[in-house]
C-alpha positions in Angstrom: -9.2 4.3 -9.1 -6.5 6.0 -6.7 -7.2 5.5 -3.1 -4.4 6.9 -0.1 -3.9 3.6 2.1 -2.5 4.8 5.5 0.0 2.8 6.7 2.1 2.5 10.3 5.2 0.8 10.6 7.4 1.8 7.6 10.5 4.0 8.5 13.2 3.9 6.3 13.6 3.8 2.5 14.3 -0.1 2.4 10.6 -0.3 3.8 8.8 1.6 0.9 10.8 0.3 -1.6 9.7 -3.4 -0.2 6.2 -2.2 0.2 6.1 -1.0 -3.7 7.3 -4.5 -5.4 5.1 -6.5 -3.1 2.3 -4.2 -4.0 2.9 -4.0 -7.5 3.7 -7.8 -7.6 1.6 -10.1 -5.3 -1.5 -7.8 -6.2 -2.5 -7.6 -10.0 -4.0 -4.3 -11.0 -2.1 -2.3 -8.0 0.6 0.5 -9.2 1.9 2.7 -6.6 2.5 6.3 -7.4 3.6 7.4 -4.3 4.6 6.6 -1.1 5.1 8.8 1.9 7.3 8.2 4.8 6.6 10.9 6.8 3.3 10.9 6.7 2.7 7.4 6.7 0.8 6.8 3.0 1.1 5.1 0.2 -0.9 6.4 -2.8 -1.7 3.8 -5.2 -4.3 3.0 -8.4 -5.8 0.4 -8.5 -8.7 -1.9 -10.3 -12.4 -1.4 -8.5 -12.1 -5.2 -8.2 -9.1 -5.3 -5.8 -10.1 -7.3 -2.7 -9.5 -5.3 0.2 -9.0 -8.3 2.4 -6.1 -9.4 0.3 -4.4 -6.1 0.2 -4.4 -5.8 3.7 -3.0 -8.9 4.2 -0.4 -8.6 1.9 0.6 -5.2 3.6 0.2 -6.5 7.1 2.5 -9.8 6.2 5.5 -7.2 5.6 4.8 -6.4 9.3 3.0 -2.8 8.6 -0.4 -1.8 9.3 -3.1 -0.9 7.2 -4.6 1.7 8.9 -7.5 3.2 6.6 -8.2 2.9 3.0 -9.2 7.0 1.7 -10.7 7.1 -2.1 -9.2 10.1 -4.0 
């Protein structure tokens, strides 16, 4: 299932790059396809069983903000 998470707080390359791996390897069953820092997204598929608690904490732990989860 692909789902746009908006995010605040990334603003450089290093960022995204940091918010992929973590994504891709502290959640099993995430893949990110593409990430956006202008406009402050990451698109990502993911398993319907994903917890959404744990993904926002993961993404808030890098010091960004999940800001809304939008089901594509």
């Amino acid at each position: 299932m692909k789902k746009k998470l908006l995010i605040d707080g990334m603003s450089c390359n290093h960022c995204a790059n940091h918010l992929n791996t973590t994504l891709t390897e502290d959640i099993k069953g995430v893949e990110v396809i593409e990430i956006s820092l202008e406009n402050k997204y990451a698109i990502v598929d993911m398993k319907d069983d994903i917890d959404i608690t744990k993904l926002k904490e993961v993404i808030e732990e890098l010091d960004f903000e999940l800001k809304d989860i939008i089901e594509l």
